[in-house]
C-alpha positions as CSV (number, residue, x, y, z in Angstrom):
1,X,-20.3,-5.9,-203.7
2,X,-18.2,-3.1,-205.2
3,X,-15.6,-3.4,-202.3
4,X,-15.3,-7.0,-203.3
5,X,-14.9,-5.5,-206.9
6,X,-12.7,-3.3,-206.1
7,X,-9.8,-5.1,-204.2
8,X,-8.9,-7.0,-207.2
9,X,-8.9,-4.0,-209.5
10,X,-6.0,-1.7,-210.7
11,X,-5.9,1.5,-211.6
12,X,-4.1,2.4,-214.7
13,X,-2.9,5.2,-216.6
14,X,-1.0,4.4,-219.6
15,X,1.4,1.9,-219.5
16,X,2.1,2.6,-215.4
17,X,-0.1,0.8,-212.4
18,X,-1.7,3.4,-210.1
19,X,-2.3,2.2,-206.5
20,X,-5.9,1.4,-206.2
21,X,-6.4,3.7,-203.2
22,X,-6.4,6.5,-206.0
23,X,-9.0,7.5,-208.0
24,X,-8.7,10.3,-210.5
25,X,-11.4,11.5,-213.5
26,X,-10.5,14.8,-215.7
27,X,-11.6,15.8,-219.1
28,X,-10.1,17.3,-222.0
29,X,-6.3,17.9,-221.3
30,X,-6.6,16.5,-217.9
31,X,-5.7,12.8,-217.0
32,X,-8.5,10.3,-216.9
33,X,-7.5,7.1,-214.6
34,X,-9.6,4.2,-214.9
35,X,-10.7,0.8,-212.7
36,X,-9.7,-2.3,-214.2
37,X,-9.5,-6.0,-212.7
38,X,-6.4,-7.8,-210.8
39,X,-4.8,-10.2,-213.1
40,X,-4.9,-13.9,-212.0
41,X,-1.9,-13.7,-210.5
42,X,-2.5,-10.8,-208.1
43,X,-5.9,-12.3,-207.4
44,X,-3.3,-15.4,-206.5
45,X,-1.1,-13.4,-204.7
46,X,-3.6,-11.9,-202.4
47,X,-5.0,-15.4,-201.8
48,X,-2.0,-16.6,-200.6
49,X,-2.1,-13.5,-198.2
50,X,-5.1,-14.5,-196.9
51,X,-4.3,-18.3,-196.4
52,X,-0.8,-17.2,-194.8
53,X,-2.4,-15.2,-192.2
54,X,-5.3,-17.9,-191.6
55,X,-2.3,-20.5,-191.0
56,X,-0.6,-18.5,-189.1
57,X,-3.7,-17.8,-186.7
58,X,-4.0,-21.6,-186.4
59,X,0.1,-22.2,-185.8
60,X,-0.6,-19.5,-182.8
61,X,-3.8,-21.7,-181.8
62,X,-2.0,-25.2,-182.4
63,X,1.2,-23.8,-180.2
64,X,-1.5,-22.9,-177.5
65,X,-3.1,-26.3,-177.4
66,X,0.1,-28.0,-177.4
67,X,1.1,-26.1,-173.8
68,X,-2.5,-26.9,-172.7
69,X,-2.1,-30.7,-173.2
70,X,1.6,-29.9,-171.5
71,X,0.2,-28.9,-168.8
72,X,-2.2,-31.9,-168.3
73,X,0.3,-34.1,-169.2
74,X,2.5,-32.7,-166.3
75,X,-1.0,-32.8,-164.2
76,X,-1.9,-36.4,-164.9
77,X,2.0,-37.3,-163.9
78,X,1.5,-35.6,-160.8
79,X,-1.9,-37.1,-159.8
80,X,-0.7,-40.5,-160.4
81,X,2.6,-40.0,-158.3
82,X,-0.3,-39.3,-155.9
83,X,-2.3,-42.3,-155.8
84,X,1.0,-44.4,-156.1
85,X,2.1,-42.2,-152.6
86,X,-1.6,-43.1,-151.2
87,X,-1.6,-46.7,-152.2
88,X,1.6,-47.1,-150.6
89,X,0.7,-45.5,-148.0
90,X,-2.7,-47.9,-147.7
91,X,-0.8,-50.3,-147.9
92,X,1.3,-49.4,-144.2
93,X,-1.5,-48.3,-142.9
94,X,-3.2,-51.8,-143.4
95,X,-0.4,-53.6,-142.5
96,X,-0.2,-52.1,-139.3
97,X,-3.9,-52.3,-138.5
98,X,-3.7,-56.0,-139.3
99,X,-0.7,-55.9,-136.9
100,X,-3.0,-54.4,-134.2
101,X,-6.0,-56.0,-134.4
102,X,-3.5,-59.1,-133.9
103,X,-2.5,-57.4,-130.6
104,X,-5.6,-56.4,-129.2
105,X,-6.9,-60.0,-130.0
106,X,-3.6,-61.4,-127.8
107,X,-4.2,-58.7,-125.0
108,X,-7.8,-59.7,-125.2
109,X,-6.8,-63.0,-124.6
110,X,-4.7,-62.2,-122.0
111,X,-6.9,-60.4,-119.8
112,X,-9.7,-62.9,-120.3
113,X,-7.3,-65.8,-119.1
114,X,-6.9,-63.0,-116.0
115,X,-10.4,-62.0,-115.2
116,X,-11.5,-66.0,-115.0
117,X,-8.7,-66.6,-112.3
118,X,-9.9,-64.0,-110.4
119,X,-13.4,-64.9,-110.6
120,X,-13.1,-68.2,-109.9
121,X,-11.3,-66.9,-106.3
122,X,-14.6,-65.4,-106.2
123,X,-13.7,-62.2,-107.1
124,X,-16.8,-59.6,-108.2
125,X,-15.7,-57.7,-111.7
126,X,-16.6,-54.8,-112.9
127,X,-19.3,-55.8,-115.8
128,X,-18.2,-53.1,-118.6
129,X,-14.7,-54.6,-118.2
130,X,-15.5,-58.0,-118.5
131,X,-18.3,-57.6,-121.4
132,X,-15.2,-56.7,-124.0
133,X,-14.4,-60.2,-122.8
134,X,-17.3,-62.5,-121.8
135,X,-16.7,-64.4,-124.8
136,X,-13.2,-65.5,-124.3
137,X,-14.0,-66.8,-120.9
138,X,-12.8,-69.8,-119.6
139,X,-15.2,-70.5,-116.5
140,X,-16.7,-73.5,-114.7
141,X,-20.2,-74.3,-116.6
142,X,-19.7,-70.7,-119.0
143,X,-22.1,-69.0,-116.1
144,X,-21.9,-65.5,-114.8
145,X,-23.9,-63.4,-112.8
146,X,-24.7,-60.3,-112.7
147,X,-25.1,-58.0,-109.4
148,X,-25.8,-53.9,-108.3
149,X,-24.0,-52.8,-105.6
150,X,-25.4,-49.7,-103.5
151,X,-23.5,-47.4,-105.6
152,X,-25.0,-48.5,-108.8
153,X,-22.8,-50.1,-110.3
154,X,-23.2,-53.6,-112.6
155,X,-20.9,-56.5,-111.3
156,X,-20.3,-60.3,-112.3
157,X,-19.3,-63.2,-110.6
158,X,-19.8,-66.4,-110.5
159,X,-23.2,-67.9,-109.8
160,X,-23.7,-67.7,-105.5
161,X,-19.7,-66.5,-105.3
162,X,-20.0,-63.6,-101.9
163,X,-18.4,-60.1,-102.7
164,X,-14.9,-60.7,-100.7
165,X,-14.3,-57.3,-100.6
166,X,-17.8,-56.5,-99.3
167,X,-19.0,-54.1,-102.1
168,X,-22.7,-53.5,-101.6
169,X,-25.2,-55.0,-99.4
170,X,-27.7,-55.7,-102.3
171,X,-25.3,-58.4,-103.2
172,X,-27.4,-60.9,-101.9
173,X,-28.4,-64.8,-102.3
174,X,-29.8,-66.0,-105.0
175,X,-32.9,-67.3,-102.7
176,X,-33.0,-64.1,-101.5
177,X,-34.0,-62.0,-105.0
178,X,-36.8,-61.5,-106.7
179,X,-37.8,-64.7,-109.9
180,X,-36.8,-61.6,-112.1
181,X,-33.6,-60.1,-110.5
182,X,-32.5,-63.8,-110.5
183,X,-33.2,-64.1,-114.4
184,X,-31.8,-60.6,-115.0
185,X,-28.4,-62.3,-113.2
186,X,-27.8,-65.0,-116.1
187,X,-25.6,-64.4,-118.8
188,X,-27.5,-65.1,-122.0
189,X,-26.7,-68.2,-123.1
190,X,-27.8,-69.5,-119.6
191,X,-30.6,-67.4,-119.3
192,X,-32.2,-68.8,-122.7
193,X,-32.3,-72.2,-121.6
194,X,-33.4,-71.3,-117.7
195,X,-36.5,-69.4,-119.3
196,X,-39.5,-71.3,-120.6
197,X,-40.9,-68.6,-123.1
198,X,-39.7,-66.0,-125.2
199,X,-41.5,-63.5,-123.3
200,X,-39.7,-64.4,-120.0
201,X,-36.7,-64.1,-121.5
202,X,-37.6,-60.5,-122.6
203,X,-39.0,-59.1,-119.5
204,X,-35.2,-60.2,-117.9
205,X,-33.3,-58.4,-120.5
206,X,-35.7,-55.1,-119.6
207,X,-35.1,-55.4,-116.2
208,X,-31.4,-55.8,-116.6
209,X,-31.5,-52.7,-118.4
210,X,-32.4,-50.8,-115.6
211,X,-29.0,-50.6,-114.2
212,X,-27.4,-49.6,-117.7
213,X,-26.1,-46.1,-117.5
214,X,-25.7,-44.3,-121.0
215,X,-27.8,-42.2,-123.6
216,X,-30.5,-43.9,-124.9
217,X,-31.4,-46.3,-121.7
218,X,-34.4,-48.6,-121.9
219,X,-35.9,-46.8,-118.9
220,X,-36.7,-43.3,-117.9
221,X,-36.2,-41.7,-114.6
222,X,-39.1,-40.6,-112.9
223,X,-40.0,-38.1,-110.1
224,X,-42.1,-38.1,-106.9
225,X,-43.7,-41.4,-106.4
226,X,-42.2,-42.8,-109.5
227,X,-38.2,-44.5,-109.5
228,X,-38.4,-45.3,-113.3
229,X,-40.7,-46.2,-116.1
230,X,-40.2,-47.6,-119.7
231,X,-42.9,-47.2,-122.1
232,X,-44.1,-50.5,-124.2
233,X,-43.3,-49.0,-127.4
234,X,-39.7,-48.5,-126.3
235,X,-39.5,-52.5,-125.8
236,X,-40.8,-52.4,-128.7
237,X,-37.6,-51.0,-130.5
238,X,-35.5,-52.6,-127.8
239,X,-36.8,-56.0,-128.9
240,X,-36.3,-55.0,-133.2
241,X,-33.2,-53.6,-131.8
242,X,-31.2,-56.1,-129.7
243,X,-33.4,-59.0,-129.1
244,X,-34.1,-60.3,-132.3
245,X,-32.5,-63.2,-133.8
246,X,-30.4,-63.9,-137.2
247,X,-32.9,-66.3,-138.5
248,X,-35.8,-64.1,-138.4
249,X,-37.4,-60.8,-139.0
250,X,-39.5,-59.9,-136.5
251,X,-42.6,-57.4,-137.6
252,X,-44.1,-54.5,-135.8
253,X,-47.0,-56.2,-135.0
254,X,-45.6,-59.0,-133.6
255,X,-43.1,-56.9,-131.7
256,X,-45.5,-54.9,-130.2
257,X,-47.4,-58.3,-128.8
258,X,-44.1,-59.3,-127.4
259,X,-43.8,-56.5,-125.6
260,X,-47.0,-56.7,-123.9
261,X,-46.5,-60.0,-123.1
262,X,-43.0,-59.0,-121.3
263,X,-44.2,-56.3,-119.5
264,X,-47.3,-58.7,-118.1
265,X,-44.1,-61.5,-117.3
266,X,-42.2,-58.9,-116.1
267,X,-44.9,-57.6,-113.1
268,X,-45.6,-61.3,-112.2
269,X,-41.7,-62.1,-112.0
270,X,-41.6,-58.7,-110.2
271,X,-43.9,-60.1,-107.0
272,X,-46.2,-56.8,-108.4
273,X,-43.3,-55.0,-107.4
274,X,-44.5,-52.9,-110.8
275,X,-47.2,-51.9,-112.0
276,X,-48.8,-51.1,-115.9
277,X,-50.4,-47.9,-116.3
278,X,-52.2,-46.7,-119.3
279,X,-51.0,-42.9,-120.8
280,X,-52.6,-40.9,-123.3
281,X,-50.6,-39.4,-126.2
282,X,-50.7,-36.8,-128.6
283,X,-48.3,-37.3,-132.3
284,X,-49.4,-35.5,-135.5
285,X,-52.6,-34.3,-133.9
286,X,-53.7,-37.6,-133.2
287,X,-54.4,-38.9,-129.5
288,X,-53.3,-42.7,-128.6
289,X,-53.1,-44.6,-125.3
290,X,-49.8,-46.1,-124.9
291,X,-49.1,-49.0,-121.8
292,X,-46.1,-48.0,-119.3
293,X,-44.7,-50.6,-116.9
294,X,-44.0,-48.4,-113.9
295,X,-41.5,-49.0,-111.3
296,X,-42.8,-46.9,-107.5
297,X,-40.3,-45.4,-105.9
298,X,-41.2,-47.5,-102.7
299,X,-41.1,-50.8,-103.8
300,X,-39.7,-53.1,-101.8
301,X,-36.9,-54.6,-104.2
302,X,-34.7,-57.2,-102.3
303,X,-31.3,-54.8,-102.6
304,X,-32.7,-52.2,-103.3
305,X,-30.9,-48.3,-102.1
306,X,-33.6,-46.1,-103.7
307,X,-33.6,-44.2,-106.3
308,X,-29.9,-42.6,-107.9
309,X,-29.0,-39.0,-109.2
310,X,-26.9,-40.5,-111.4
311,X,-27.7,-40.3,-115.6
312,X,-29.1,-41.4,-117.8
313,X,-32.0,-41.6,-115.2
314,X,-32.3,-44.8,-114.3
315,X,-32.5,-46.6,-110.5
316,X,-29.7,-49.0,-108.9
317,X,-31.3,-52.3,-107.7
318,X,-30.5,-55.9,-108.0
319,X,-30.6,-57.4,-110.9
């Protein structure tokens, strides 16, 4: 409290001002000096001190905020010059996918308009080259078929057209195949109307899927006395996965009984060329018995060349 005091005091001695920073007391003959207040107009004075040097503070902090918001003004200019550069850019980007897909949909075209010469000369193509296709076909009766040669690998020609290059001997008759390797031959249109349930239907899209050669196949290769096996809750997820149709939703329950009915379809299309055993399981320390349709590595499959080294394990016959 007394500094407070004392900043707007004076000290005097006479008629003449005396800094404040001096202080003098003597007695008798020697000087006395004395405290007294700052008149209004020094208390004034050193108010406007303080409110000039508080201003000035703020100019310095005003001046800094202005070159801040500078700066993001210049930043938001440049980020916008950015987007317009990627919007244009967009923009060609689109234009020339549009310009593609327009291409690849004439090409498309073009080799469809090919590949239905040549198979109606009776020619045997390659199926993952016509599958891009198949649906820009113009054939006799929309029908293909599909065939294995010895080597493994998936052709289609038309229904009861004779490999004229020779590729295979398990290119055989129709009369000559198995009720399910000739199902697994129809293309799916026909293949819906030629079977009389759904379950038929399944059990030739599982055996078709025997000849597919990529990660994730349907079946499994086996070993020793086994050519391939597929497990029922795999035709399970096959069925969720691929088999069911836009106007319904299929539940697991339902699923699963379709599955059992396709693998029981599938061994009586099959002549009992397969067989269903029963294995135990073991998930989350819980033991369940699972069905497996099971394909022996001596059945006698019209076409067939035995079993194949070639991945995803699975078996090169007919169908």
């Amino acid at each position: 409290m007394w500094s407070r005091w004392y900043r707007h005091v004076r000290f005097v001695h006479g008629d003449y001002s005396i800094p404040r920073t001096t202080r003098r007391i003597a007695h008798n003959h020697t000087h006395h000096w004395r405290a007294v207040p700052m008149t209004d107009l020094e208390t004034l004075e050193a108010r406007i001190a303080d409110l000039e040097a508080t201003v000035e503070a703020q100019q310095d902090r005003i001046n800094q905020l202005q070159t801040d918001l500078e700066d993001e003004r210049q930043a938001r200019k440049n980020a916008e010059a950015r987007v317009d550069d990627l919007e244009a850019t967009c923009e060609e980007q689109a234009a020339l996918l549009d310009a593609l897909r327009n291409r690849t949909d004439t090409t498309q075209s073009q080799i469809a308009e090919l590949q239905a010469r040549e198979l109606e000369k009776g020619a045997h193509l390659d199926y993952e080259h016509v599958a891009p296709t198949q649906d820009k076909l113009d054939l006799p009766d929309d029908r293909l078929e599909r065939i294995t040669d010895d080597d493994g690998t998936t052709w289609v020609r038309l229904p009861d057209h004779e490999d004229p290059l020779d590729r295979g001997s398990d290119t055989l008759p129709t009369a000559d195949l198995l009720p399910i390797q000739q199902l697994a031959r129809l293309d799916d249109d026909t293949l819906a109307s030629a079977t009389n349930t759904r379950a038929d239907y399944i059990a030739a899209q599982v055996w078709a899927e025997r000849t597919t050669h990529s990660p994730g196949s349907l079946w499994t290769k086996g070993c020793k006395d086994v050519a391939a096996y597929v497990d029922a809750s795999d035709i399970r997820v096959f069925i969720k996965s691929n088999l069911e149709r836009d106007d319904e939703s299929l539940s697991r329950d339902y699923a699963k009984k379709l599955a059992g009915r396709a693998m029981d379809r599938l061994r009586e299309l099959a002549k009992s060329r397969v067989y269903i055993d029963r294995r135990t399981h073991r998930k989350d320390g819980l033991e369940y018995t699972e069905r497996r349709l099971v394909l022996p590595s001596d059945a006698d499959i019209p076409g067939g060349t035995g079993t194949t080294d070639d991945p995803p394990a699975t078996d090169a016959f007919t169908g």
